[in-house]
N, C-alpha and C positions, 0 to 999 in steps of 0.2 A: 868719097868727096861728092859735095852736093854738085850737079851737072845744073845748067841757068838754062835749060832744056825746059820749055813751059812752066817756069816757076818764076810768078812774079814777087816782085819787095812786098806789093802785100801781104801774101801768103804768106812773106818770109817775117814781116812785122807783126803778123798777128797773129801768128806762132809761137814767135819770142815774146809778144805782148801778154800772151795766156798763157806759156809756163812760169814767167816772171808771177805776174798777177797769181795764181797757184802755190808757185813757191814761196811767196810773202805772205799768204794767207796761212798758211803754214806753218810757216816761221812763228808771227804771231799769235797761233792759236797753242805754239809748243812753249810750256809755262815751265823752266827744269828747276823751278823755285823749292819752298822746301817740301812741300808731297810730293814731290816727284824723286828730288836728294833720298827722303825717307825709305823709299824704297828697296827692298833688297832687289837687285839686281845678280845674273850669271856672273860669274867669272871671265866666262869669254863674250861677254857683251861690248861693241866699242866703245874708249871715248868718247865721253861727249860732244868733243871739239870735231868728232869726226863724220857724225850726222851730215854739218850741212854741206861740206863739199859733196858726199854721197849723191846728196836729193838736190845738189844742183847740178850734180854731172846726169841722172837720171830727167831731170826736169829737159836738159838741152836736148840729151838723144831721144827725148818722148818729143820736143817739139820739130825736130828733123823727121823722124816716123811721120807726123804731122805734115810737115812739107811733100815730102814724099808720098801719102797717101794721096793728099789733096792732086798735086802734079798728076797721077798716075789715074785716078779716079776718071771715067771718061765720060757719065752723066751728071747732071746737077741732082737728081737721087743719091749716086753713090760721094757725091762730096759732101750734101746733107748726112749721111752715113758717119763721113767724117768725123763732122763736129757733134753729133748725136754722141758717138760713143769718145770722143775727147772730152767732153763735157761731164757725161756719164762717173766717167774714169776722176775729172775733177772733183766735182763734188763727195765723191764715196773716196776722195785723198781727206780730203779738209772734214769731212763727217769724221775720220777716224783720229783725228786730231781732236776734234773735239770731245769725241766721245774719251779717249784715252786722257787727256791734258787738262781739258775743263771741264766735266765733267768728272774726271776722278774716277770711270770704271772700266778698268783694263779688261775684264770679264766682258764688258760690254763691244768693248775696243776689237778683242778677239773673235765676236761671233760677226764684226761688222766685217774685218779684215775678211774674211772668207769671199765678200762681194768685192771689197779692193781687187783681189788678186781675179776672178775672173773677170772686171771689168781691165783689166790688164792681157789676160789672155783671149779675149773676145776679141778687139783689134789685129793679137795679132792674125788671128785663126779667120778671120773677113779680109784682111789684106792681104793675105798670103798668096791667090789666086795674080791679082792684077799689082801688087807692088812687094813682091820679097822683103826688098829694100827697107821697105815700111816698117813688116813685121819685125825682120832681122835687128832694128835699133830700138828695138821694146823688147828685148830679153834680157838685155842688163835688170830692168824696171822689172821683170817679171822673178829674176831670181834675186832681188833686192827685197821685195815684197813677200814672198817667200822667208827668207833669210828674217823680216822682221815679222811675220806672222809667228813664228819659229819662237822669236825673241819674246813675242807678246804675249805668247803661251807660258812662257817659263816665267818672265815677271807675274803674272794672272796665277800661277800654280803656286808663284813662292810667297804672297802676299793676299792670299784670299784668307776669309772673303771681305767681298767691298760692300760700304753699307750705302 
């Protein structure tokens, strides 16, 4: 439970304002239209319907890590730190959205996914010193990213190659 120990509603607004913002860009940029239907997919691949609860329960505990980091950060250096590698982590979300969705090349999608998932574990490995806390609510994130790098590969494997 989040403790209101130096953590102001800003923090807290524009935390929730940039996973919101993330998670819609997201959203938007994931097209399950019919190239995407075409696809063969695994077997034990989720439903579809089951994506976006996933990436909004990972979106929330990425932006509590967020709160947490920031609270816990004790120079305006290390809060800079913060949103340097929150931002980081944003954009290499929505690259591989793009790359995978509108662009069309899962091949592409899986060599980007490799920088998703350390820009995942960089946070938590910087925070870990001055906010456990922080890191501790980016592990879901980090073995969900995992789990679809996983995925990416096996779609990439069973559908190449892409032109």
């Amino acid at each position: 439970m989040l403790t209101m120990r130096r953590i102001s509603w800003q923090s807290v607004l524009v935390a929730a304002s940039a996973a919101t913002l993330v998670g819609t860009l997201g959203g938007v940029l994931t097209d399950t239209g019919v190239w995407y239907q075409s696809l063969t997919k695994p077997s034990w691949q989720p439903p579809d319907w089951a994506f976006a609860p996933a990436w909004t329960l990972i979106f929330v505990l990425a932006a509590v890590s967020a709160i947490y980091a920031w609270r816990d950060a004790y120079t305006p250096a290390q809060r800079r730190w913060v949103v340097v590698l929150f931002t980081l982590n944003a954009v290499l979300n929505s690259l591989w959205s793009t790359l995978f969705f509108v662009v069309k090349r899962p091949d592409w999608a899986l060599i980007e996914v490799a920088l998703l998932w350390l820009s995942v574990l960089l946070p938590i490995i910087v925070f870990w010193s001055r906010s456990r806390t922080a890191s501790l609510y980016l592990i879901p994130y980090l073995a969900w990213v995992s789990f679809a790098a996983f995925l990416n590969y096996t779609v990439a494997q069973l559908n190449a190659p892409f032109a």
